[in-house]
C-alpha positions in Angstrom: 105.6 83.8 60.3 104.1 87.1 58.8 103.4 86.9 54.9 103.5 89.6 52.5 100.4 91.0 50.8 101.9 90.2 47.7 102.8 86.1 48.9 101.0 83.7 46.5 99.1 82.0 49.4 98.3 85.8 51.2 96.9 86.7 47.5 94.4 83.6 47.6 93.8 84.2 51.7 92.2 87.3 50.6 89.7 86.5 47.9 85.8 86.7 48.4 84.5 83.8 46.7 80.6 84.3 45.1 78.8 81.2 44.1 75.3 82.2 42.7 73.1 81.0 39.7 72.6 83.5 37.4 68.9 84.9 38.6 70.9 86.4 42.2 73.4 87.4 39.7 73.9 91.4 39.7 74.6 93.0 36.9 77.7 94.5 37.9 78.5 90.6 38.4 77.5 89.5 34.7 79.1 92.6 33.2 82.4 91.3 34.6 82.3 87.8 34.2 81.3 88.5 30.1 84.6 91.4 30.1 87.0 88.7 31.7 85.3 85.9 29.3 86.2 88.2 26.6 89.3 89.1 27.6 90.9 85.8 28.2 89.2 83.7 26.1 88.7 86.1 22.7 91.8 88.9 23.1 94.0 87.1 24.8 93.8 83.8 22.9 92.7 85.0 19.5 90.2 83.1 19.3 86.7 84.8 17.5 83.6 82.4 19.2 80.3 82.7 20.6 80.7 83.6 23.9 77.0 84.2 24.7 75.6 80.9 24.0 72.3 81.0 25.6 73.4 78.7 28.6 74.3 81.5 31.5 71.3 82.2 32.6 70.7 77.8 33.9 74.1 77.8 35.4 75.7 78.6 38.7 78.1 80.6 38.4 82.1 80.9 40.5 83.5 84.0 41.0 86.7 85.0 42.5 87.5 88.3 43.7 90.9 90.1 44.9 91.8 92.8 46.9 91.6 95.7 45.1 92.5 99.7 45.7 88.8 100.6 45.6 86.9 98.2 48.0 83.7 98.9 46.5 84.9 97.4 43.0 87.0 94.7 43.7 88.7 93.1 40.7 87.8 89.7 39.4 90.4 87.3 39.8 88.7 84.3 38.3 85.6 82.5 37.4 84.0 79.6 36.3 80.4 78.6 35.3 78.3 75.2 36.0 76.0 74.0 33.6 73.6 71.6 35.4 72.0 68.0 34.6 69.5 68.3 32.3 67.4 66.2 29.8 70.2 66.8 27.2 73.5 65.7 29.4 73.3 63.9 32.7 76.6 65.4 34.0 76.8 68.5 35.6 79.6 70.3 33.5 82.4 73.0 34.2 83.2 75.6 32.1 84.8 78.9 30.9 87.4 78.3 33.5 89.9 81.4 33.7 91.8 83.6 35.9 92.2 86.8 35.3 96.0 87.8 34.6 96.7 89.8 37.8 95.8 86.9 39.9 97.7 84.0 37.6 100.2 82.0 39.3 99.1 81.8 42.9 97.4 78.9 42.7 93.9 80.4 42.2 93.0 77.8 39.4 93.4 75.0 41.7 91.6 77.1 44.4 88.7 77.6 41.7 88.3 74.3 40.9 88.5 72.6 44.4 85.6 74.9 45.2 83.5 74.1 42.5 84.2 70.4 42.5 83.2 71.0 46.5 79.9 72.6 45.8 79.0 70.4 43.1 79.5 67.2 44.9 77.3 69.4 48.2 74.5 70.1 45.8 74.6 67.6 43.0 75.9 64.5 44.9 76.8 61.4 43.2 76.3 62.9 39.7 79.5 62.4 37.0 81.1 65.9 36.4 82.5 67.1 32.9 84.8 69.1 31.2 85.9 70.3 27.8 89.1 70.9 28.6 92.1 72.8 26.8 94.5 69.6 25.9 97.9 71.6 27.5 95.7 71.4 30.7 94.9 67.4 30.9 97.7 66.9 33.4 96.1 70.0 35.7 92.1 68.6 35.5 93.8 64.9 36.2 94.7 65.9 39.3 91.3 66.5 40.2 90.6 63.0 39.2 89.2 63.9 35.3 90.2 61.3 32.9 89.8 61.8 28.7 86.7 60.1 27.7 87.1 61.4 23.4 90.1 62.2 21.5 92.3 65.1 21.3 90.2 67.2 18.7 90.0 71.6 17.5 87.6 73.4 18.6 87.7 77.1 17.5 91.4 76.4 16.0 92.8 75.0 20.1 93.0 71.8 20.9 90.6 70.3 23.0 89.2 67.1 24.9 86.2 66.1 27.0 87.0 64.6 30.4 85.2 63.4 33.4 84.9 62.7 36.8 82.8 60.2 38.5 
């Protein structure tokens, strides 16, 4: 059976997947993950935050990229960030989850998080994983095995709740 470039599972056949911590980041790299973090997260949601918060440069970072027109520039499809166990927080912990809106609904957000959940469990084995998760989304991070562990509660005017995984 020959798929379309344009199928949903074709789309997510053809991303390069980049998982780096932040030193073997280039800047091209941070540059786009800080525009898509804006974009989704600020424009798109309304929501005025600190983006920057001084925890990039310890975390290991996801991204996603999609065919593009211009091969040397691929777009970024999505992209995640992995804040590591430290003496503040024993978990490792998953955040700034998005995908881009030319790659939503192909399934990439369950691609993402698979393959972060994957190289978590390669490099950090046996250690609980967190999540502040948007509350709409509780029903997508449960089926990665996250349960609440707080209440329902704003943050930045959306509701959100911590969840984990053991």
């Amino acid at each position: 059976m020959t798929h379309s470039p344009h199928t949903a599972a074709a789309r997510l056949a053809q991303l390069e997947w980049r998982w780096k911590p932040f030193v073997d980041l280039t800047s091209i790299e941070v540059y786009e993950m800080l525009a898509a973090r804006s974009a989704v997260f600020v424009v798109e949601q309304n929501c005025v935050y600190g983006d920057i918060d001084g925890l990039d440069p310890q975390a290991w970072h996801l991204f996603a990229y999609g065919a593009g027109e211009d091969a040397a520039l691929p777009p970024l499809a999505g992209y995640l960030r992995v804040l590591l166990p430290d003496t503040q927080d024993a978990d490792v912990r998953i955040g700034r989850v998005l995908t881009t809106a030319a790659f939503r609904g192909i399934g990439l957000g369950n691609a993402m998080l698979a393959r972060s959940i994957a190289h978590i469990r390669e490099q950090w084995p046996d250690t609980p994983i967190r999540l502040h998760a948007q509350a709409h989304l509780q029903g997508f991070y449960g089926a990665f095995g996250f349960t609440p562990v707080g209440e329902i509660h704003d943050e930045d005017g959306i509701p959100h709740v911590w969840m984990r995984s053991l």
